[in-house]
PDB file of N, CA, C and O in Angstrom:
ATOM      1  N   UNK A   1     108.938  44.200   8.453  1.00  0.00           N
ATOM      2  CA  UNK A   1     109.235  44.299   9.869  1.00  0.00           C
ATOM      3  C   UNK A   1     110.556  43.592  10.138  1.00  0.00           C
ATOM      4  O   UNK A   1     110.851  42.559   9.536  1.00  0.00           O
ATOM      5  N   UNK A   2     111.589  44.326  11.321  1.00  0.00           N
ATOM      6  CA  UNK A   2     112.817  43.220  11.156  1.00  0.00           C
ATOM      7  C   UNK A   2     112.487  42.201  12.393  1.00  0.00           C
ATOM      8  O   UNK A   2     111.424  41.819  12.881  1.00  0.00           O
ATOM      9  N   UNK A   3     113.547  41.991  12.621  1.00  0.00           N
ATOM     10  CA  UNK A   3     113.157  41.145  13.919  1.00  0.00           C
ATOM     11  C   UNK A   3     113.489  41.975  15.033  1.00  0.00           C
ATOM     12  O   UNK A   3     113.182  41.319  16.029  1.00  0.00           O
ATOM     13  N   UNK A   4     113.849  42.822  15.300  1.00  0.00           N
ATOM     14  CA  UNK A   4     114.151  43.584  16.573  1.00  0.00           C
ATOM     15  C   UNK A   4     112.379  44.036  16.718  1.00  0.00           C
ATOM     16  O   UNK A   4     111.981  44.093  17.882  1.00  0.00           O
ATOM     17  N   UNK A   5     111.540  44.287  15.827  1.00  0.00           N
ATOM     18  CA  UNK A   5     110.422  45.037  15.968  1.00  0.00           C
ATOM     19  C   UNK A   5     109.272  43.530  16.022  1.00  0.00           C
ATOM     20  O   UNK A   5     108.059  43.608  16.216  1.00  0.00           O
ATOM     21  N   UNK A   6     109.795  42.663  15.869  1.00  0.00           N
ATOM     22  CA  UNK A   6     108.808  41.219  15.901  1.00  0.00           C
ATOM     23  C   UNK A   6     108.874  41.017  17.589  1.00  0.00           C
ATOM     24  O   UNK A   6     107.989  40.938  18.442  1.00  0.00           O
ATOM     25  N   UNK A   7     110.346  40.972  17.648  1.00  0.00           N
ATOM     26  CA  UNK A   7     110.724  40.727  19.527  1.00  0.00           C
ATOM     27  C   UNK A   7     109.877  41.699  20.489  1.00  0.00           C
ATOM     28  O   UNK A   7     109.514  41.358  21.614  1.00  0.00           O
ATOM     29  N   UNK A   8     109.631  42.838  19.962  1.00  0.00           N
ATOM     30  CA  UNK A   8     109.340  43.951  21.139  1.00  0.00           C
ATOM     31  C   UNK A   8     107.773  43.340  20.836  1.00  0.00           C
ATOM     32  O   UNK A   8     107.124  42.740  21.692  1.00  0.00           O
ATOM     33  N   UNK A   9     107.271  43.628  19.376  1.00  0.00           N
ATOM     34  CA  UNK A   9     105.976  43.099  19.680  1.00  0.00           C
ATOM     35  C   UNK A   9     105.370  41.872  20.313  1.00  0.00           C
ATOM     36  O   UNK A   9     104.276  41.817  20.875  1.00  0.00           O
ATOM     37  N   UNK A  10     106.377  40.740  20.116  1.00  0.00           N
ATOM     38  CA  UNK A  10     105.779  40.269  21.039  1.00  0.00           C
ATOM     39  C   UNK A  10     105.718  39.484  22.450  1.00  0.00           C
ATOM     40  O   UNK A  10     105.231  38.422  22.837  1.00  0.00           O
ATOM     41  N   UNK A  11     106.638  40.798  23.163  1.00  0.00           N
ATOM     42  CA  UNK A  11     107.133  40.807  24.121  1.00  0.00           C
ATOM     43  C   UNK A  11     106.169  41.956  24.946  1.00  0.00           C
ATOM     44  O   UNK A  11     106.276  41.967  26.173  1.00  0.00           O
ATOM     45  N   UNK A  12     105.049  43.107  24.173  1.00  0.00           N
ATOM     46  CA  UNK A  12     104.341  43.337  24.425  1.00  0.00           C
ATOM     47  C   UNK A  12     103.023  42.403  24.403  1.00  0.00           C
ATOM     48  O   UNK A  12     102.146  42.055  25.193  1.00  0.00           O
ATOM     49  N   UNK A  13     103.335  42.218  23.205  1.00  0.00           N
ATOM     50  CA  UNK A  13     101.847  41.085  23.642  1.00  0.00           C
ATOM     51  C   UNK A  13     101.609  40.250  24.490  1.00  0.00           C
ATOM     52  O   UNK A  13     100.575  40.114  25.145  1.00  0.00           O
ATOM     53  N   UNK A  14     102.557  39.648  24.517  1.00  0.00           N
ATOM     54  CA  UNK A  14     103.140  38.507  25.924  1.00  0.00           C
ATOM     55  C   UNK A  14     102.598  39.769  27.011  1.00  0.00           C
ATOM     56  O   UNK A  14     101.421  39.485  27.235  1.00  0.00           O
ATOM     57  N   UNK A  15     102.807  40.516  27.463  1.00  0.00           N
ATOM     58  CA  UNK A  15     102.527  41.094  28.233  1.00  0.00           C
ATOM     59  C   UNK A  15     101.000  40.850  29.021  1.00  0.00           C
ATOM     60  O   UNK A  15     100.643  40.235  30.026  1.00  0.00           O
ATOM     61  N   UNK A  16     100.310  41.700  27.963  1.00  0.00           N
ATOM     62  CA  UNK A  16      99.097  41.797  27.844  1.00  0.00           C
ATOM     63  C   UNK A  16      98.300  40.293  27.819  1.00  0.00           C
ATOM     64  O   UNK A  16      97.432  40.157  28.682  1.00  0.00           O
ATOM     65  N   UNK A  17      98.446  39.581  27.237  1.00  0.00           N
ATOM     66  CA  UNK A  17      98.149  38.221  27.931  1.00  0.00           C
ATOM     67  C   UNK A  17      98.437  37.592  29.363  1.00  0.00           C
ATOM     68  O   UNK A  17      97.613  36.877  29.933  1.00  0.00           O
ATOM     69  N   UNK A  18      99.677  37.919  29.894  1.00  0.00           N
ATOM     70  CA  UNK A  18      99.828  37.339  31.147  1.00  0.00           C
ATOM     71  C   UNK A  18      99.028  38.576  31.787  1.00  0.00           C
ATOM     72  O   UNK A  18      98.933  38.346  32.993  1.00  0.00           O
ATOM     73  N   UNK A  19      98.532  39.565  31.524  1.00  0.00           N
ATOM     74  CA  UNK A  19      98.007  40.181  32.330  1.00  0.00           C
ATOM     75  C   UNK A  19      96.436  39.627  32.339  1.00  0.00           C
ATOM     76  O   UNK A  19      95.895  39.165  33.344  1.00  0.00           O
ATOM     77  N   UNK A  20      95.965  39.726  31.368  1.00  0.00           N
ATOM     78  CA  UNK A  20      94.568  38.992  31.337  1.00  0.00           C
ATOM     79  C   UNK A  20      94.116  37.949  32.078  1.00  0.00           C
ATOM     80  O   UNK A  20      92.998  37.761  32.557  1.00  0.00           O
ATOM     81  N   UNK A  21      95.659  36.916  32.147  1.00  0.00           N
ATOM     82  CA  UNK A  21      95.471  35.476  32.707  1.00  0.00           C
ATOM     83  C   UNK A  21      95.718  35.667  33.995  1.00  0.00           C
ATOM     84  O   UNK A  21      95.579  34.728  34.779  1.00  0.00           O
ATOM     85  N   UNK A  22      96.130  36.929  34.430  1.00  0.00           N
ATOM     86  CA  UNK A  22      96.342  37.267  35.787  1.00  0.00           C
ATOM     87  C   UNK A  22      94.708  37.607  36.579  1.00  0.00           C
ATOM     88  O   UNK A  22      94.109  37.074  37.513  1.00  0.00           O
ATOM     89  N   UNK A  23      94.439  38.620  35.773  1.00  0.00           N
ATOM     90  CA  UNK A  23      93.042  38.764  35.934  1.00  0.00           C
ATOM     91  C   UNK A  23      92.183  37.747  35.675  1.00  0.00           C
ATOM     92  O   UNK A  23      91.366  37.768  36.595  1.00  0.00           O
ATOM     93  N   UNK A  24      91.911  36.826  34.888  1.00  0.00           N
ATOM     94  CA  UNK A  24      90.792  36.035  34.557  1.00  0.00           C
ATOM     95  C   UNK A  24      91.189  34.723  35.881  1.00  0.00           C
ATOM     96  O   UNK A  24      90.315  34.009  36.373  1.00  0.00           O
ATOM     97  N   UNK A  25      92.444  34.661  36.202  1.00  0.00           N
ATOM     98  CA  UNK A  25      92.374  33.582  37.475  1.00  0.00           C
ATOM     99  C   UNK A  25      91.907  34.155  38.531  1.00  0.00           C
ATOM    100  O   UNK A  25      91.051  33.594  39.215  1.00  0.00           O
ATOM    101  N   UNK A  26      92.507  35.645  38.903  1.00  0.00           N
ATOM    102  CA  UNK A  26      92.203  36.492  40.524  1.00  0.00           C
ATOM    103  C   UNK A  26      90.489  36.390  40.116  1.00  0.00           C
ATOM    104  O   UNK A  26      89.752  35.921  40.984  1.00  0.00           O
ATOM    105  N   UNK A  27      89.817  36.877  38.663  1.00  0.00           N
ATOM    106  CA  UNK A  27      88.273  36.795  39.168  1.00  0.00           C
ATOM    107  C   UNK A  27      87.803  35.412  39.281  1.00  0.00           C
ATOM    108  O   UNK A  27      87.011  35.240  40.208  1.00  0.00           O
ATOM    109  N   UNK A  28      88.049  34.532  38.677  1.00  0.00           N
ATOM    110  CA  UNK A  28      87.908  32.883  39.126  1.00  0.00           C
ATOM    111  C   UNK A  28      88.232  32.831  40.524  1.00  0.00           C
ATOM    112  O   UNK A  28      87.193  32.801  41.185  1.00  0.00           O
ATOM    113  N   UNK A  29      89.264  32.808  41.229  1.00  0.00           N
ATOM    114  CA  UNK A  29      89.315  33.191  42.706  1.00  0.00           C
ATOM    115  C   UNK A  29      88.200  33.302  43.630  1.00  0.00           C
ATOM    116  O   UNK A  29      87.582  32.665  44.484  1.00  0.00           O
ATOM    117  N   UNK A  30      88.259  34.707  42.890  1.00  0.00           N
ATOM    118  CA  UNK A  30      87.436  35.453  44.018  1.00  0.00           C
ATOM    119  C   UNK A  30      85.681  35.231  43.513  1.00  0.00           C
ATOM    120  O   UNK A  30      84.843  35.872  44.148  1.00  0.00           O
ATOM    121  N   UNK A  31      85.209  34.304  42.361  1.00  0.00           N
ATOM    122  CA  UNK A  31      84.101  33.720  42.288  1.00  0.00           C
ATOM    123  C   UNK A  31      83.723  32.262  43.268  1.00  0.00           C
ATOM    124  O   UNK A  31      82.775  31.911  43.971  1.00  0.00           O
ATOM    125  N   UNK A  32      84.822  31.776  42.927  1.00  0.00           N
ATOM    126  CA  UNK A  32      84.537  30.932  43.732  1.00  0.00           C
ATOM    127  C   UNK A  32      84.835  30.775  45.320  1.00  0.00           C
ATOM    128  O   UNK A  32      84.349  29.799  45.892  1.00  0.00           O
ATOM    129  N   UNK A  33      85.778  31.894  46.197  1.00  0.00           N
ATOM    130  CA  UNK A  33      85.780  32.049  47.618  1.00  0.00           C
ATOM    131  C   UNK A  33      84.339  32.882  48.022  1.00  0.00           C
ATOM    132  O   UNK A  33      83.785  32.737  49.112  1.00  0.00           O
ATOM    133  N   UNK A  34      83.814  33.824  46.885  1.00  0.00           N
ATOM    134  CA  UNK A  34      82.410  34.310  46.832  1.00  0.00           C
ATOM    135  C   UNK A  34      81.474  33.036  47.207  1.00  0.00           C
ATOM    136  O   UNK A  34      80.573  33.199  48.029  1.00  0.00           O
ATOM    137  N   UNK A  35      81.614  32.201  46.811  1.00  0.00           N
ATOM    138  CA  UNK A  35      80.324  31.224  46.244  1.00  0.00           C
ATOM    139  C   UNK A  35      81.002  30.548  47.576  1.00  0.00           C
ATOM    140  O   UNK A  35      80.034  30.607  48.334  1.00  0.00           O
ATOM    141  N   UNK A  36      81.949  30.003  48.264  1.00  0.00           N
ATOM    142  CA  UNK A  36      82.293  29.394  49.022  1.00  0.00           C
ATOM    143  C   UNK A  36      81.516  30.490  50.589  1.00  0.00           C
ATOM    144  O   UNK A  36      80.935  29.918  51.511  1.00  0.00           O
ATOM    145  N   UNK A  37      81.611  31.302  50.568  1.00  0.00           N
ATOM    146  CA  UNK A  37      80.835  31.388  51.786  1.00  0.00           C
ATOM    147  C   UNK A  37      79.662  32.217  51.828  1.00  0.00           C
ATOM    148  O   UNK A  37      79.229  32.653  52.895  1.00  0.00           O
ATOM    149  N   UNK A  38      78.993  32.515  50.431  1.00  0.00           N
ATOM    150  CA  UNK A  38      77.356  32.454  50.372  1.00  0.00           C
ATOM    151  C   UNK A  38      77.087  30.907  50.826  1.00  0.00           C
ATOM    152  O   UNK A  38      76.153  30.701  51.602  1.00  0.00           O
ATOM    153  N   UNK A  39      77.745  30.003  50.443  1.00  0.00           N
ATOM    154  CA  UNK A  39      76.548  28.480  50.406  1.00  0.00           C
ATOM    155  C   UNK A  39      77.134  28.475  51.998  1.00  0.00           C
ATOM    156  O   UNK A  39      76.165  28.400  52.753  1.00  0.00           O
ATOM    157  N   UNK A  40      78.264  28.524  52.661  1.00  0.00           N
ATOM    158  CA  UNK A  40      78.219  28.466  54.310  1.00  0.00           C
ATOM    159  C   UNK A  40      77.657  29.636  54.825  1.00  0.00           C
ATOM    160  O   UNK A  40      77.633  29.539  56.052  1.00  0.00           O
ATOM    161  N   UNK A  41      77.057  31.012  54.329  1.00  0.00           N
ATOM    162  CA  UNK A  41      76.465  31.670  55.643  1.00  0.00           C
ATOM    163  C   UNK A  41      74.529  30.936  54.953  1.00  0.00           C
ATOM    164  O   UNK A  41      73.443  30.990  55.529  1.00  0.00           O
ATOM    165  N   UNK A  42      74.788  30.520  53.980  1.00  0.00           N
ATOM    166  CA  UNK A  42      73.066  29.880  53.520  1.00  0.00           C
ATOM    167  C   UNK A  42      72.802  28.766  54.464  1.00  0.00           C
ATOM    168  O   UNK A  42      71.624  28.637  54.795  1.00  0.00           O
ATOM    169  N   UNK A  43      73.909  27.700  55.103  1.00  0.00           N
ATOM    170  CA  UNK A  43      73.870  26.876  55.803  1.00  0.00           C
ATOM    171  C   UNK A  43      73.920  27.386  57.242  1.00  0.00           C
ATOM    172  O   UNK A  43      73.221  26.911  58.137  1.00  0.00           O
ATOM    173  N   UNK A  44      74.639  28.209  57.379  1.00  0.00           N
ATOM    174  CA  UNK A  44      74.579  28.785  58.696  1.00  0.00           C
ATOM    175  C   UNK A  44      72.959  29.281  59.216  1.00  0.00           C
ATOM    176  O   UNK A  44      72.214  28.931  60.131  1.00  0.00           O
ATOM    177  N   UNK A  45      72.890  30.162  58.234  1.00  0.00           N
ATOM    178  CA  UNK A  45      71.376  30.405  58.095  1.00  0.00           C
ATOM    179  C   UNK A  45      70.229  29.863  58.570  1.00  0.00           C
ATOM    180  O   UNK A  45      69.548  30.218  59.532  1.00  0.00           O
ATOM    181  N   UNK A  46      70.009  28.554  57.448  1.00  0.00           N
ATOM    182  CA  UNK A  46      69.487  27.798  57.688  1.00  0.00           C
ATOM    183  C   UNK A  46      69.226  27.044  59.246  1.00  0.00           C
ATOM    184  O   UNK A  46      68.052  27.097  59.613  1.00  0.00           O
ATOM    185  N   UNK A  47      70.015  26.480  60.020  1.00  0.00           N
ATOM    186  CA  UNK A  47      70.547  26.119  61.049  1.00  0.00           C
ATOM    187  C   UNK A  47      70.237  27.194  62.098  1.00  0.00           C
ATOM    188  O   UNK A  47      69.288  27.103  62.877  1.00  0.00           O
ATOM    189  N   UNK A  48      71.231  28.369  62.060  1.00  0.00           N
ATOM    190  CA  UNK A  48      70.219  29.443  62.799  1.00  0.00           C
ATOM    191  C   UNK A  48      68.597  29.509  62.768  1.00  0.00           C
ATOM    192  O   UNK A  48      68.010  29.473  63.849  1.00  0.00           O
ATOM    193  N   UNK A  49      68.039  29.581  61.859  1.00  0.00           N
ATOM    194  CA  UNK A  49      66.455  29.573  61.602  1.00  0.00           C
ATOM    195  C   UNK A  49      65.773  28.432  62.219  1.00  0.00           C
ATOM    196  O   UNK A  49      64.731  28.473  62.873  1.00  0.00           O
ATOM    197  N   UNK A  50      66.570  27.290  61.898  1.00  0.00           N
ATOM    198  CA  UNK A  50      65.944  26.075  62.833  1.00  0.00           C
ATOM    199  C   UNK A  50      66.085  26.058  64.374  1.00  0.00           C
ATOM    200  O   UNK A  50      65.224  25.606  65.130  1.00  0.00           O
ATOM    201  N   UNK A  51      67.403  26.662  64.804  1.00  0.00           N
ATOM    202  CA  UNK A  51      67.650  26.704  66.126  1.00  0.00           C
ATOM    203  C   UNK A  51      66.393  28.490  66.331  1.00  0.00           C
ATOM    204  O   UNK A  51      65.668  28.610  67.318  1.00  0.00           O
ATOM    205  N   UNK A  52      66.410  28.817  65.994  1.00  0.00           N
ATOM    206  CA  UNK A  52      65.299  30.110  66.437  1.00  0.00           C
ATOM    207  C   UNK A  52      64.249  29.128  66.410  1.00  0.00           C
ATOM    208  O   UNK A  52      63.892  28.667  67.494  1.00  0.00           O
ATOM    209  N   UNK A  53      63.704  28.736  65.376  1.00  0.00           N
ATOM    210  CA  UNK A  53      61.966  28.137  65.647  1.00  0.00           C
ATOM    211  C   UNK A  53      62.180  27.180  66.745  1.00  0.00           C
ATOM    212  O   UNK A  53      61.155  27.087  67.421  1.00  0.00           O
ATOM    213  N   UNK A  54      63.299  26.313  67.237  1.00  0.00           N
ATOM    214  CA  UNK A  54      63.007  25.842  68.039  1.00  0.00           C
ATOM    215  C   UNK A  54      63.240  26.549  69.313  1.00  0.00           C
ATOM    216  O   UNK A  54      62.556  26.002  70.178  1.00  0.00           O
ATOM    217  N   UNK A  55      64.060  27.741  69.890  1.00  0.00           N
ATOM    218  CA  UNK A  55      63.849  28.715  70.838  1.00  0.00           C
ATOM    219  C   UNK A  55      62.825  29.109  70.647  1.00  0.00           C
ATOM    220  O   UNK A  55      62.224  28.136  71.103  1.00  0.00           O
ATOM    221  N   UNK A  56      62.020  29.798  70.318  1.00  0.00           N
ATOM    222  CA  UNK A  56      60.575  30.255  69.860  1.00  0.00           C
ATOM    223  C   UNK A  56      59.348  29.081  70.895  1.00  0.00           C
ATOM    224  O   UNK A  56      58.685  29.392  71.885  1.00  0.00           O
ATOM    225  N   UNK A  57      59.436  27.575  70.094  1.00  0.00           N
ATOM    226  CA  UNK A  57      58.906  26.646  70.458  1.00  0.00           C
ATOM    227  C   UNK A  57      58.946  26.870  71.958  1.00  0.00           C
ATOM    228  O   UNK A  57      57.992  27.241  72.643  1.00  0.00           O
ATOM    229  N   UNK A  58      60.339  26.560  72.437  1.00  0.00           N
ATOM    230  CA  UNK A  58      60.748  26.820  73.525  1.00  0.00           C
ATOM    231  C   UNK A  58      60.312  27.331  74.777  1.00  0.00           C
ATOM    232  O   UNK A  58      59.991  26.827  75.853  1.00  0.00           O
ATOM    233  N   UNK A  59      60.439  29.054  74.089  1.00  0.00           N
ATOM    234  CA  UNK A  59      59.922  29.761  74.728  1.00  0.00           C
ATOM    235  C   UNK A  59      58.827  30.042  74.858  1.00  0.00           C
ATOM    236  O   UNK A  59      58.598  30.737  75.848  1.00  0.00           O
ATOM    237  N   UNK A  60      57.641  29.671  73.977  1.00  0.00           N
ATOM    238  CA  UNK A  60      56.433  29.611  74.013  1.00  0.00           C
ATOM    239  C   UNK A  60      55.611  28.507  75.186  1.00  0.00           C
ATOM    240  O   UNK A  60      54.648  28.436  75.949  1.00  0.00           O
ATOM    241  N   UNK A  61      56.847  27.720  74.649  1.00  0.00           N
ATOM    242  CA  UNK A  61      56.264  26.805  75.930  1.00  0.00           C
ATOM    243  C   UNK A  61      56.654  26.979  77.527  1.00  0.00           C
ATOM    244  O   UNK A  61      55.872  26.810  78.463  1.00  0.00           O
ATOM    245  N   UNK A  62      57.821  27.296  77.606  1.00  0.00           N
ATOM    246  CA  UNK A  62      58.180  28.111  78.988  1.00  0.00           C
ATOM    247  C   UNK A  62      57.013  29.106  79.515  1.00  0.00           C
ATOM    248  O   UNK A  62      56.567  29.187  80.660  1.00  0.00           O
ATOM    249  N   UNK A  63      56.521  30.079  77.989  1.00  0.00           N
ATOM    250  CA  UNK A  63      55.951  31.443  78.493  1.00  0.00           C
ATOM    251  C   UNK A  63      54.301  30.566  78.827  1.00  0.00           C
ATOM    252  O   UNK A  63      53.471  31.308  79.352  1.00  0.00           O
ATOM    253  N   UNK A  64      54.005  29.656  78.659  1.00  0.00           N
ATOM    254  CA  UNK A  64      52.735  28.827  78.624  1.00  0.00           C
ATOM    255  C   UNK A  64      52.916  28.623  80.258  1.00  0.00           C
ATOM    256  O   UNK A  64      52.081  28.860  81.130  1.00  0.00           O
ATOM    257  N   UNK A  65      53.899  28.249  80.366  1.00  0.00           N
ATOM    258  CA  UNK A  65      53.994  27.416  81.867  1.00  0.00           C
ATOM    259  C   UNK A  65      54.274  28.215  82.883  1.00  0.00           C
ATOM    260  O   UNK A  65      54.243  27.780  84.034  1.00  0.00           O
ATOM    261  N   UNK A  66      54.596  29.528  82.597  1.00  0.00           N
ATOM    262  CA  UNK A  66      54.963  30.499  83.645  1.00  0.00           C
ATOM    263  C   UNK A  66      53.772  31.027  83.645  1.00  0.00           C
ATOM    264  O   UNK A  66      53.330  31.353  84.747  1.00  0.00           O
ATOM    265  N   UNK A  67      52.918  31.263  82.430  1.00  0.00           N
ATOM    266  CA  UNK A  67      51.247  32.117  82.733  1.00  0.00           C
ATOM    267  C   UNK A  67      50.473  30.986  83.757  1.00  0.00           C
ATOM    268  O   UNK A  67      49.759  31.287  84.714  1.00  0.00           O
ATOM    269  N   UNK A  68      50.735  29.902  83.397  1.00  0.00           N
ATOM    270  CA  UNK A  68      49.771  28.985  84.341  1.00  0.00           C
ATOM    271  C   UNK A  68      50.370  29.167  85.532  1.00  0.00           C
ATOM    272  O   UNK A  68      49.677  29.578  86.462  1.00  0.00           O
ATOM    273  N   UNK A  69      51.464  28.957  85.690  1.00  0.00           N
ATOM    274  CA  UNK A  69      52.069  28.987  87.356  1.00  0.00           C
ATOM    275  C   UNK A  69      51.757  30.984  87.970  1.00  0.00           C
ATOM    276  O   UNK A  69      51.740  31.271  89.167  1.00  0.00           O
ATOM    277  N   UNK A  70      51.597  31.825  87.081  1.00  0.00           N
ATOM    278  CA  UNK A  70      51.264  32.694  87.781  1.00  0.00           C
ATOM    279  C   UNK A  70      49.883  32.942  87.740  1.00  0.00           C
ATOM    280  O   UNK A  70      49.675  34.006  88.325  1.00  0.00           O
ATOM    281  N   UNK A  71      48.817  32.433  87.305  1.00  0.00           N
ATOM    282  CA  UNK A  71      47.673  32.368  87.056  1.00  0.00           C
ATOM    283  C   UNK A  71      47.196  31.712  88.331  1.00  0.00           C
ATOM    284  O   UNK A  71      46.345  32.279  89.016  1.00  0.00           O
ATOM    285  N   UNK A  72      47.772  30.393  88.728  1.00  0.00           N
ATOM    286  CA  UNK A  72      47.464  29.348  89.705  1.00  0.00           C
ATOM    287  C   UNK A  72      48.092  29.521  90.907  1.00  0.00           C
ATOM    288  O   UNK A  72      49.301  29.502  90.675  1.00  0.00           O
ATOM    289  N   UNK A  73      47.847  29.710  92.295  1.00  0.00           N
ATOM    290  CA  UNK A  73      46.134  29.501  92.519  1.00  0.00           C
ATOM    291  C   UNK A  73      45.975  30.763  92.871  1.00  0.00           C
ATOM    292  O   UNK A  73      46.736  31.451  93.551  1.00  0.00           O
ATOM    293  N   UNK A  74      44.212  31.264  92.029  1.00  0.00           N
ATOM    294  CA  UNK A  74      43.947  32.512  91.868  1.00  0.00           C
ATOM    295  C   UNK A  74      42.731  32.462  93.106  1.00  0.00           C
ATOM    296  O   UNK A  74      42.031  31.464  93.275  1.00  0.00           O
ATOM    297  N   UNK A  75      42.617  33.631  93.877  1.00  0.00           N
ATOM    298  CA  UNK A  75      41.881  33.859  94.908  1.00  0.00           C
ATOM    299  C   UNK A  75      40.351  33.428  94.323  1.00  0.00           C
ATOM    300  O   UNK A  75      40.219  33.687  93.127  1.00  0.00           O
ATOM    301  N   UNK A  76      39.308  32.881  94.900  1.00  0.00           N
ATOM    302  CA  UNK A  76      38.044  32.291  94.754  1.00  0.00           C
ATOM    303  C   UNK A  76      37.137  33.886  94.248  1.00  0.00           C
ATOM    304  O   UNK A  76      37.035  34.928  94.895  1.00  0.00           O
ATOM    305  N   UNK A  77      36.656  33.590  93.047  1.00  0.00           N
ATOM    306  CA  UNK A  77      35.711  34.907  92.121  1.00  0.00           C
ATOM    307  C   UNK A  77      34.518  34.776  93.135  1.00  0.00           C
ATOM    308  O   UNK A  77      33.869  33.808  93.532  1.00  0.00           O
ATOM    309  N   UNK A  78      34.468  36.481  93.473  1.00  0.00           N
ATOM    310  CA  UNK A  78      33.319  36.103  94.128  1.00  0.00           C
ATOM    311  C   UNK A  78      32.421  37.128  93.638  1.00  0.00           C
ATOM    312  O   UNK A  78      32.605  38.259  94.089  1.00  0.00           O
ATOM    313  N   UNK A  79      31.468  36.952  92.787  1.00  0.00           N
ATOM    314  CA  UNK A  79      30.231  37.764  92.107  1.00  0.00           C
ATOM    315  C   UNK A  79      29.840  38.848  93.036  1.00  0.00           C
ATOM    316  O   UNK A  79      29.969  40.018  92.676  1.00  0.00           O
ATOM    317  N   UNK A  80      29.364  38.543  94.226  1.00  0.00           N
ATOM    318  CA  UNK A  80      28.691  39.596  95.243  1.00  0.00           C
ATOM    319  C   UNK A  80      29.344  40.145  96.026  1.00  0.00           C
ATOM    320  O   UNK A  80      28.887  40.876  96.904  1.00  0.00           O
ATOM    321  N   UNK A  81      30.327  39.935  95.881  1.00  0.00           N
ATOM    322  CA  UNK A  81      31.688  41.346  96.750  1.00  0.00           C
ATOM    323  C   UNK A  81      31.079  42.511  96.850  1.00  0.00           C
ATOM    324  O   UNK A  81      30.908  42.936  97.992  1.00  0.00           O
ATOM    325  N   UNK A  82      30.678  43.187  95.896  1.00  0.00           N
ATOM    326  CA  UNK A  82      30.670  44.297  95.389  1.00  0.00           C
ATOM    327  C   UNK A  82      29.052  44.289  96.049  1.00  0.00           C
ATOM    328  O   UNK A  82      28.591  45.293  96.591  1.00  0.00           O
ATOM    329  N   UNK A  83      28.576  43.496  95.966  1.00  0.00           N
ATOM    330  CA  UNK A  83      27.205  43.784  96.216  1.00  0.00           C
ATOM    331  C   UNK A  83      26.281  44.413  97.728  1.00  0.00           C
ATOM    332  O   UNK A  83      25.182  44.953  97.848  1.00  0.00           O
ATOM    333  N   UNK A  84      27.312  44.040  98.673  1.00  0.00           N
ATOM    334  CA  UNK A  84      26.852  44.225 100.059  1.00  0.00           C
ATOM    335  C   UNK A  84      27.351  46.000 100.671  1.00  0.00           C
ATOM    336  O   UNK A  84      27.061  46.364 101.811  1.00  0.00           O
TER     337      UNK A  84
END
């Protein structure tokens, strides 16, 4: 081989390596901006879910207090209405 054919080869090869290292950083990248906002929408999540059970709570207890306030005061049951 002379050296004009050593240079090209490995000036191709060089190539093909910086291309790899191009790729193997962009998927490192984009693994870890991946992983960076799975674990914040998992926290978000989370947090949402707690703020729902406690709306839930909430509202259960609101919907408790509005059945009693429309429940109260209910006209006097009178068995023999019907009867006369």
């Amino acid at each position: 081989m002379s050296i004009g054919q050593i240079i090209v080869l490995a000036v191709i090869v060089g190539a093909f390596v910086v291309f790899a290292a191009a790729l193997g950083w962009g998927d490192y990248r984009t693994q870890q901006l991946t992983r960076r906002i799975r674990d914040r929408d998992r926290k978000e999540g989370a947090m949402a879910a707690s703020a729902m059970a406690l709306l839930k709570v909430s509202k259960c207890v609101a919907t408790a207090s509005g059945t009693a306030q429309a429940r109260w005061p209910q006209p006097p049951f009178d068995r023999l209405r019907h009867v006369a």
